[in-house]
Backbone and ligand atoms as CSV (ligand in chain L), in Angstrom:
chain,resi,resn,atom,element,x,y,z
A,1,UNK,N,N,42.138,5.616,11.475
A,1,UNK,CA,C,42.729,5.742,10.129
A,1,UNK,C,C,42.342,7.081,9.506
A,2,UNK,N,N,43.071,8.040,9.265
A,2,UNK,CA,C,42.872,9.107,8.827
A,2,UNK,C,C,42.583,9.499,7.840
A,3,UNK,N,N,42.984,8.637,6.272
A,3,UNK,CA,C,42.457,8.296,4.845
A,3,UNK,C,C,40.783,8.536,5.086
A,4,UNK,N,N,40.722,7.606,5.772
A,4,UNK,CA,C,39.207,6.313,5.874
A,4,UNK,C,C,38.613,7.919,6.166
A,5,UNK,N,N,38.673,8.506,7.421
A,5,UNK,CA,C,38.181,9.736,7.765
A,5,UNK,C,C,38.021,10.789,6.780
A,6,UNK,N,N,39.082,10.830,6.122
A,6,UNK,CA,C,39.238,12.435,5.112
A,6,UNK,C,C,37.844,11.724,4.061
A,7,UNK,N,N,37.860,10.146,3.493
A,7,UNK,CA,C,37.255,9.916,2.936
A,7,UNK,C,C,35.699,9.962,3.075
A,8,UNK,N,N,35.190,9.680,4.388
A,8,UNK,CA,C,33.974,9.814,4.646
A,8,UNK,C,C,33.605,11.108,4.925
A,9,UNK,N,N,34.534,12.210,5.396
A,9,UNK,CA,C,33.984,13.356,5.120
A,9,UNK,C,C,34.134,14.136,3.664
A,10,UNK,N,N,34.887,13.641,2.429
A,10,UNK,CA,C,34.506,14.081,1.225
A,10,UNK,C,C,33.234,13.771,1.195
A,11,UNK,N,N,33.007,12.068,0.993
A,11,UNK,CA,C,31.471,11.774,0.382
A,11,UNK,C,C,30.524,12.491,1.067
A,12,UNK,N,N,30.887,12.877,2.472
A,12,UNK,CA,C,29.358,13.885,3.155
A,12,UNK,C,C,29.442,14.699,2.441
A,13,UNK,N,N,30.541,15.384,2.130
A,13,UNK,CA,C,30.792,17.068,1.892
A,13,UNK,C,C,29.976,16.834,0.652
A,14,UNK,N,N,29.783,16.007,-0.906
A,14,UNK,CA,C,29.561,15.667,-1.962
A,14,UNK,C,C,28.280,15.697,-1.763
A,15,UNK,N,N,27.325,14.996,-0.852
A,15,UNK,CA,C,26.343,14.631,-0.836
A,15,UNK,C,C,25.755,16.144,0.036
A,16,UNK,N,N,26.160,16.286,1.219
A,16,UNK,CA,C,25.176,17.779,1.328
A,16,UNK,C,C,25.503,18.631,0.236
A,17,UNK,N,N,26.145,18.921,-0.828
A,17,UNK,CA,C,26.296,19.895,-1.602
A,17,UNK,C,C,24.776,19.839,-2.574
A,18,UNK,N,N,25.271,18.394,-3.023
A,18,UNK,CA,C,24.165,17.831,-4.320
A,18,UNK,C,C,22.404,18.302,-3.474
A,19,UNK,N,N,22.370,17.907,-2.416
A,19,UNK,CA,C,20.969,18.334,-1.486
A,19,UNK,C,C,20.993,19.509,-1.488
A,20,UNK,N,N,21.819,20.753,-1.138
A,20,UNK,CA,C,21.481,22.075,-1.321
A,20,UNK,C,C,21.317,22.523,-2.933
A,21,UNK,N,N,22.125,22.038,-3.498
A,21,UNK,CA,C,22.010,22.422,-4.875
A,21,UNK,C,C,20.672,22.173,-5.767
A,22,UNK,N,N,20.007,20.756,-5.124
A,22,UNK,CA,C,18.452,20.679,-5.272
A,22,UNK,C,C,17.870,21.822,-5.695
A,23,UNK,N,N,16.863,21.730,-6.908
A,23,UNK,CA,C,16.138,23.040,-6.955
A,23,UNK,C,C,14.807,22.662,-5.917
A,24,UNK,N,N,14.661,23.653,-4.912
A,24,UNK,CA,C,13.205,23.391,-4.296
A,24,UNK,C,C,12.254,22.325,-4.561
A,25,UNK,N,N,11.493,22.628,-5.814
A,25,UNK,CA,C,10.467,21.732,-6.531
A,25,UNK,C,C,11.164,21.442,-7.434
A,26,UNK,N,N,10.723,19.877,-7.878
A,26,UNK,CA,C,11.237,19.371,-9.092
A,26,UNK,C,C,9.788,17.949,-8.936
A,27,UNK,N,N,10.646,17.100,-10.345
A,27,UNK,CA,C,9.608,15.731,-9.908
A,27,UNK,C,C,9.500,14.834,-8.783
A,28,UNK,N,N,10.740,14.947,-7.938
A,28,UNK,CA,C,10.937,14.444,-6.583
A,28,UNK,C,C,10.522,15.084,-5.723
A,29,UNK,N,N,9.562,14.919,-4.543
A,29,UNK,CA,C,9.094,15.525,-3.617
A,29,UNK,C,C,9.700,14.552,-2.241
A,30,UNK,N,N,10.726,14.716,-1.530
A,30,UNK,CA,C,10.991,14.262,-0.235
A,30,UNK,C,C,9.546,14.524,0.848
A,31,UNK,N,N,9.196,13.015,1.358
A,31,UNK,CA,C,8.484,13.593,2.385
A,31,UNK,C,C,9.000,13.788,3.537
A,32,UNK,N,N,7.979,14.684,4.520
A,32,UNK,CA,C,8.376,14.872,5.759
A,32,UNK,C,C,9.633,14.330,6.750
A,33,UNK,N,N,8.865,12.759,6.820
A,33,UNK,CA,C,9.874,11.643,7.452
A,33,UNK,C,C,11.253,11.888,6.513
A,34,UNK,N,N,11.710,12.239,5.298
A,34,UNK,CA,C,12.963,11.984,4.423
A,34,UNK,C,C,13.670,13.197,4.883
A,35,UNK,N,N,12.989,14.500,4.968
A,35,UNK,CA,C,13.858,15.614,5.220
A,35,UNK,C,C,14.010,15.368,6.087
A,36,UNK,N,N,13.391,15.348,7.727
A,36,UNK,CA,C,13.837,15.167,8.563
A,36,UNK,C,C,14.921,14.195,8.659
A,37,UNK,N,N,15.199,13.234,8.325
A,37,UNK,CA,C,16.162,11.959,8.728
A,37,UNK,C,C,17.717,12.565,7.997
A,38,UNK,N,N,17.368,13.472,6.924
A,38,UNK,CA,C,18.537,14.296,6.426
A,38,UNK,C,C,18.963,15.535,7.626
A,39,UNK,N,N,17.970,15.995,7.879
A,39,UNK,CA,C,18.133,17.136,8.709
A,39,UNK,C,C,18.939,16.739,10.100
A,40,UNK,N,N,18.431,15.626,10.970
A,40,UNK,CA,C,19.562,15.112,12.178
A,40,UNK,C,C,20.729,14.523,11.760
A,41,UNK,N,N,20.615,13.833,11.022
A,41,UNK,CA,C,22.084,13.599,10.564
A,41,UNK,C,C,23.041,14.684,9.744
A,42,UNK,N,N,22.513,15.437,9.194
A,42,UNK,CA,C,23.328,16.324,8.908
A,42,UNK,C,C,23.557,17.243,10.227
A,43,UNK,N,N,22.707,17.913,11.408
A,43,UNK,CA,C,22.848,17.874,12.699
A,43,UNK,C,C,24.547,17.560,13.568
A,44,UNK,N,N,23.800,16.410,13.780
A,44,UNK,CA,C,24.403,15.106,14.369
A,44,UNK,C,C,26.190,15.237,13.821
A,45,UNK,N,N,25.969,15.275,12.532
A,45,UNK,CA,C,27.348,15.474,11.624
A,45,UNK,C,C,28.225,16.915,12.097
A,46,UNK,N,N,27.278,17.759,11.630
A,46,UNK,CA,C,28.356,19.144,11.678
A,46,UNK,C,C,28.209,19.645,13.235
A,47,UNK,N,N,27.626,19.050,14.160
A,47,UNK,CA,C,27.295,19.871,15.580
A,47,UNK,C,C,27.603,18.953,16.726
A,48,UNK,N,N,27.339,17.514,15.983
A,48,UNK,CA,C,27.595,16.550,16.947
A,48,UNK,C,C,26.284,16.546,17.737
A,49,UNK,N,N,26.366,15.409,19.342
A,49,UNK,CA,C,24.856,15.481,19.890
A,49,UNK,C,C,23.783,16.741,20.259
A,50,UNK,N,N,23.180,16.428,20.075
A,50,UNK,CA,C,21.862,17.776,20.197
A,50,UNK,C,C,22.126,18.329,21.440
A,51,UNK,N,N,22.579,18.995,21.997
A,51,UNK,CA,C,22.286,19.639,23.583
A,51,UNK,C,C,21.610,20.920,23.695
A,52,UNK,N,N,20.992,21.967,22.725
A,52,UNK,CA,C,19.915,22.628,22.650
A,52,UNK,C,C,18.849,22.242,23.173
A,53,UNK,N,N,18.371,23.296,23.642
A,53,UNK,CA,C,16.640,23.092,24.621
A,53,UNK,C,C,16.026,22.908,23.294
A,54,UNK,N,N,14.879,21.928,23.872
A,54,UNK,CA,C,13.618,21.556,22.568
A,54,UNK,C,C,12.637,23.426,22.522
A,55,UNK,N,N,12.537,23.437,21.428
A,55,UNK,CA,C,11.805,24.625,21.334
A,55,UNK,C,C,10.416,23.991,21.923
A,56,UNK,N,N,9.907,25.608,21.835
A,56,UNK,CA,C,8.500,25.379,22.396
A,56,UNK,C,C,7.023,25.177,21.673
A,57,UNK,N,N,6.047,25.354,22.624
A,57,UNK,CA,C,5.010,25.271,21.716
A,57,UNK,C,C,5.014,25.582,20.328
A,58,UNK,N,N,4.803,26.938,20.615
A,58,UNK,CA,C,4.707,27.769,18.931
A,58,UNK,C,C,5.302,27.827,17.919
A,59,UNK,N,N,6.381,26.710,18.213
A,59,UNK,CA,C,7.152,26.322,17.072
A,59,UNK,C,C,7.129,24.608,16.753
A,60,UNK,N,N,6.312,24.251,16.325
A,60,UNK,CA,C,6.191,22.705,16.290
A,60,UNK,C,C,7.086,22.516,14.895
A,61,UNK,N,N,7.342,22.643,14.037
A,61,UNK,CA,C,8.204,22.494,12.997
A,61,UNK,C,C,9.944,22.648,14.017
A,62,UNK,N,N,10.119,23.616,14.287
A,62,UNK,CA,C,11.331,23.277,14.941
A,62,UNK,C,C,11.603,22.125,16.251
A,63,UNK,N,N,10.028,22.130,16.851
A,63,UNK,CA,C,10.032,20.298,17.749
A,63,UNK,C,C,10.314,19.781,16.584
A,64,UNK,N,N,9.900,19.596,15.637
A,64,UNK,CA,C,10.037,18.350,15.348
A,64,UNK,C,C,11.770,17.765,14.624
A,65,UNK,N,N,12.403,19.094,14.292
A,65,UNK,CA,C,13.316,19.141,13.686
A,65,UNK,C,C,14.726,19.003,15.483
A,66,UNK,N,N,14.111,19.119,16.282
A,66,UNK,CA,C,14.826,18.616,17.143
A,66,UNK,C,C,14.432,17.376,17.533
A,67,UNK,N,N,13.592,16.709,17.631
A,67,UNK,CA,C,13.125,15.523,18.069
A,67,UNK,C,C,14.645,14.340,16.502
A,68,UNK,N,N,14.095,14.729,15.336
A,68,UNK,CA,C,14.931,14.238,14.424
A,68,UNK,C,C,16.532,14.344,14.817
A,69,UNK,N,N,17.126,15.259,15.225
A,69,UNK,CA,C,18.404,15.390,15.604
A,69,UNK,C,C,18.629,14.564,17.205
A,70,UNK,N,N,17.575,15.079,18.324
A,70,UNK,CA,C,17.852,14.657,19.697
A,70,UNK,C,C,18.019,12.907,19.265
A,71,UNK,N,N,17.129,11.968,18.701
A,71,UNK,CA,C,16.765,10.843,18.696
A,71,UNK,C,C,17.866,10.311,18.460
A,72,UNK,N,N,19.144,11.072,17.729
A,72,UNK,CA,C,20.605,10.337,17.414
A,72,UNK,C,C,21.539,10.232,18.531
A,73,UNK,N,N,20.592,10.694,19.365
A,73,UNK,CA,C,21.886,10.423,20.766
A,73,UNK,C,C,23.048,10.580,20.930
A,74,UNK,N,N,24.416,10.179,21.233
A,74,UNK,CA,C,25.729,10.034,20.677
A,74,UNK,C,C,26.288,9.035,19.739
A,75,UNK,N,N,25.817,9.371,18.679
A,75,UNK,CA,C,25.987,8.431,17.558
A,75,UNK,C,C,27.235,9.886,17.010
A,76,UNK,N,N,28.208,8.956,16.721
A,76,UNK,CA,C,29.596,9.606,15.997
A,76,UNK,C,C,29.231,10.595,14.609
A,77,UNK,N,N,29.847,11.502,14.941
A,77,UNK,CA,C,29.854,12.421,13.614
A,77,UNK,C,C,30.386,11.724,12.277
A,78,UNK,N,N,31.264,10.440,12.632
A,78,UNK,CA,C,31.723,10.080,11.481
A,78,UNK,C,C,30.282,8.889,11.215
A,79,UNK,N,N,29.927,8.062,11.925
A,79,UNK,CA,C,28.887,7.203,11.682
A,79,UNK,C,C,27.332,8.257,10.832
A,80,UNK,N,N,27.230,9.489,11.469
A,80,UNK,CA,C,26.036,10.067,11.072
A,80,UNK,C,C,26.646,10.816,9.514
A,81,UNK,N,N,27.933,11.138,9.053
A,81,UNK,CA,C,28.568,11.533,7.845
A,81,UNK,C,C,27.901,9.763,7.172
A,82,UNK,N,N,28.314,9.134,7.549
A,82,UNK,CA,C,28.136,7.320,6.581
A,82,UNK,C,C,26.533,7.150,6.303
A,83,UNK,N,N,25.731,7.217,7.491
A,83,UNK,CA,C,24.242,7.191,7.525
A,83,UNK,C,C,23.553,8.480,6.133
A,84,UNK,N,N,24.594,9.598,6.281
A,84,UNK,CA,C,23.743,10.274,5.433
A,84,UNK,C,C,24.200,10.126,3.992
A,85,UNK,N,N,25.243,10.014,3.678
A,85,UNK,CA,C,25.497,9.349,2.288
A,85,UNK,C,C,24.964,8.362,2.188
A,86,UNK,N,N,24.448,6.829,2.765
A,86,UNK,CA,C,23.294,6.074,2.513
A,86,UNK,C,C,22.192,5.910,2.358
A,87,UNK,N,N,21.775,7.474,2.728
A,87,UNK,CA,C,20.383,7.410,2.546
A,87,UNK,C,C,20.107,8.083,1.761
A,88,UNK,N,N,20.945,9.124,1.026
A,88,UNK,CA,C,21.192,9.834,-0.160
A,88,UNK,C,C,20.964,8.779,-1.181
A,89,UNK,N,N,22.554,7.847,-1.237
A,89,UNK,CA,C,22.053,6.419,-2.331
A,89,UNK,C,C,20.560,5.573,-2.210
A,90,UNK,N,N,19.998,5.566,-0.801
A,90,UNK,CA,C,18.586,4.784,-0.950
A,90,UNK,C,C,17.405,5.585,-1.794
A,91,UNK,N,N,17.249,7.134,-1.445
A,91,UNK,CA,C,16.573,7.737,-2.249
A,91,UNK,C,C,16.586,8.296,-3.651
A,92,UNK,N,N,18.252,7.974,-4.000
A,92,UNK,CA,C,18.516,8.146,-5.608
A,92,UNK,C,C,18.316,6.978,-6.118
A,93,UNK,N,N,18.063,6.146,-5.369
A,93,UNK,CA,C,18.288,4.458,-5.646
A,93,UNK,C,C,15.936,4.155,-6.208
A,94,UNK,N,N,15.699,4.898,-5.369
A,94,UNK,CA,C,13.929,5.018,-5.229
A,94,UNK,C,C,14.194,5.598,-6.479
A,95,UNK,N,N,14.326,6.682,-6.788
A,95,UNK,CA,C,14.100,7.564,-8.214
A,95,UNK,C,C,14.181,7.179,-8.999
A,96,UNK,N,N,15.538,6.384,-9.465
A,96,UNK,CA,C,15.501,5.873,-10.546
A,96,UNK,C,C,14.974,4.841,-10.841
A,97,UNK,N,N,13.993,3.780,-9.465
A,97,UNK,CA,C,13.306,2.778,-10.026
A,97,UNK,C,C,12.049,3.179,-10.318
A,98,UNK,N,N,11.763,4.243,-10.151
A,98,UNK,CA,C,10.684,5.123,-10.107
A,98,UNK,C,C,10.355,5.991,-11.335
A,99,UNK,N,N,11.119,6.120,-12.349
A,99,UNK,CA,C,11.238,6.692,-13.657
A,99,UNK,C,C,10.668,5.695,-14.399
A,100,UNK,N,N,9.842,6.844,-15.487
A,100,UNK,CA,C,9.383,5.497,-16.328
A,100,UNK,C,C,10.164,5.084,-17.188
A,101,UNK,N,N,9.921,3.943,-17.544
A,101,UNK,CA,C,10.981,3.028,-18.611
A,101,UNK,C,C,11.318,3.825,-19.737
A,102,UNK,N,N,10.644,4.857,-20.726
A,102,UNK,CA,C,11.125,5.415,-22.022
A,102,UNK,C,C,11.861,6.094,-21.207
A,103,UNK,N,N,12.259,7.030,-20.132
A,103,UNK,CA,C,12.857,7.692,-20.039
A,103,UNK,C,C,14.481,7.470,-18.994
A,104,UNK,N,N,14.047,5.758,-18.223
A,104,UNK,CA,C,15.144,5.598,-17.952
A,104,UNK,C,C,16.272,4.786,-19.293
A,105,UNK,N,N,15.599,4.498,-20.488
A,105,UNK,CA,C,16.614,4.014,-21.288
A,105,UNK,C,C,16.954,5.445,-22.652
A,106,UNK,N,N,16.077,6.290,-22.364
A,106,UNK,CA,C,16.336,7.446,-23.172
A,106,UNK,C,C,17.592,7.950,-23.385
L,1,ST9,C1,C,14.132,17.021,-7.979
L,1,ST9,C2,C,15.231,16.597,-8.930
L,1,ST9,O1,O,12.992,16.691,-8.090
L,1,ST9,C3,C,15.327,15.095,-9.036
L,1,ST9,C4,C,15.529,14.433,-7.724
L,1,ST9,C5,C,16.809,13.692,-7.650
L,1,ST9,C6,C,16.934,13.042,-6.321
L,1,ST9,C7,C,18.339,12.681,-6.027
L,1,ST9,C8,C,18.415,11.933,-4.736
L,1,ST9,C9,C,19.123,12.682,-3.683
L,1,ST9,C10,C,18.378,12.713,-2.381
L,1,ST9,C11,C,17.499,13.924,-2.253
L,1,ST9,C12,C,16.813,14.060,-0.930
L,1,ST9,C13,C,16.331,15.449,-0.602
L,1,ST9,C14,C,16.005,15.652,0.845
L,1,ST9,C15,C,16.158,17.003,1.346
L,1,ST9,C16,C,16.440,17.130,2.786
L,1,ST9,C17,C,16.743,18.481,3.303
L,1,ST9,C18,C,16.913,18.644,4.795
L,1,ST9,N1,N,21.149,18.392,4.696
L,1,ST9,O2,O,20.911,27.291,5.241
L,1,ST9,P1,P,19.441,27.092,5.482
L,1,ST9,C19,C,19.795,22.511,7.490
L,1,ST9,S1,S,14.600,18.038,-6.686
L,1,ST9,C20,C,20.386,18.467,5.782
L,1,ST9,O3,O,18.667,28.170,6.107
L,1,ST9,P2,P,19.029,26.639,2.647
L,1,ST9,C21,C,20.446,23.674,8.234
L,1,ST9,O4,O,21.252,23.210,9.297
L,1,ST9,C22,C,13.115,18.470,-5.827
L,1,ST9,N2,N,20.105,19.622,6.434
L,1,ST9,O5,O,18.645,26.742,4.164
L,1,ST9,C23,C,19.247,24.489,8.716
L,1,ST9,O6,O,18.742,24.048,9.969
L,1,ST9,P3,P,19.129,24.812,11.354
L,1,ST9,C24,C,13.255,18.312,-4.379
L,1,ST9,C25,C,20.655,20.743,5.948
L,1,ST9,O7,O,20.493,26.645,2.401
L,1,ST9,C26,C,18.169,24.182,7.674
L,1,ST9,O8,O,18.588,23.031,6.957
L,1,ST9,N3,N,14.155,19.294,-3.826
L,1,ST9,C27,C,21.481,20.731,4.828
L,1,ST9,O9,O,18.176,27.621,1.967
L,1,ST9,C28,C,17.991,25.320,6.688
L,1,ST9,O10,O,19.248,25.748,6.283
L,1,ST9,C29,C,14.605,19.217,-2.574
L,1,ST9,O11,O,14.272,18.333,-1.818
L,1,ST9,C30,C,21.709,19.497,4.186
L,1,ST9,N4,N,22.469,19.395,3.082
L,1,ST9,O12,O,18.429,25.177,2.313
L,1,ST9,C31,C,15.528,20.315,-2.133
L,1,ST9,N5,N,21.885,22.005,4.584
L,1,ST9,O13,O,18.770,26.231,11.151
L,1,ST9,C32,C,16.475,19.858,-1.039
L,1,ST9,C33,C,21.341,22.769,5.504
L,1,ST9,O14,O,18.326,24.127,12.398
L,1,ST9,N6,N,17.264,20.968,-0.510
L,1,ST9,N7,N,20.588,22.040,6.354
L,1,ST9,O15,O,20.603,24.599,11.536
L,1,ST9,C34,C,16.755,21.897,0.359
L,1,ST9,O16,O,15.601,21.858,0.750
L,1,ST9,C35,C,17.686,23.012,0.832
L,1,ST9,O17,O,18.789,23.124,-0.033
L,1,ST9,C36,C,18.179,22.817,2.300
L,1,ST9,C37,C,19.098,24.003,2.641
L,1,ST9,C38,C,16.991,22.839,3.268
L,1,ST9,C39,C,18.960,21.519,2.451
């Protein structure tokens, strides 16, 4: 269905925008495990399966940023577009239960 398609790649397109547009630091700090799980699926999405050599030693930040992408195997560009708009809503979904009360009814 081609709708269904155009549609799940708006909401990606929406959702990596809002993540780059992020200022660096703010009151939200993503940990490690969160960027990464953004980082293969966004991967996974615009490149499809990982077939790059794992970097090497002296770069353990880029292991690990392939280990996050390799681990998606052939999981569909359209399934890893759906995965990452959900996990966008799970961590906007954390924030705002995570605000304190004067300021979530402010
Ligand atoms: C705050 C405000 O506190 C309130 C918080 C509201 C929270 C709303 C909830 C939404 C969820 C937020 C989750 C954030 C998680 C961040 C994950 C980031 C990975 N997605 O072009 P380059 C890859 S805000 C995934 O050089 P840029 C790209 O392929 C305070 N990956 O860098 C490349 O890898 P490779 C917290 C992406 O353009 C690598 O990243 N603020 C995306 O300078 C670098 O790309 C934040 O957390 C993407 N959309 O930076 C800031 N785009 O070379 C979050 C590119 O291997 N944003 N990549 O291909 C950022 O850190 C950056 O904008 C960036 C891109 C890393 C995503």
């Amino acid at each position: 269905n081609m709708t269904e398609t155009e549609n799940h790649q708006k909401r990606f397109q929406a959702a990596v925008d809002v993540i780059q547009s992020l200022p660096k630091k703010g009151e939200y700090t993503p940990s490690y495990d969160v960027m990464l799980r953004f980082y293969g699926l966004y991967k996974q999405a615009m490149c499809g399966p990982c077939k790059v050599a794992k970097p090497g030693f002296w770069d353990p930040v880029g292991r690990y940023k392939w280990d996050a992408w390799n681990r998606l195997g052939e999981m569909s560009s359209e399934a890893a577009m759906t995965a990452y708009v959900d996990e966008m809503k799970k961590i906007a979904q954390e924030v705002i239960d995570c605000m304190p009360i004067n300021e979530k009814t402010a």
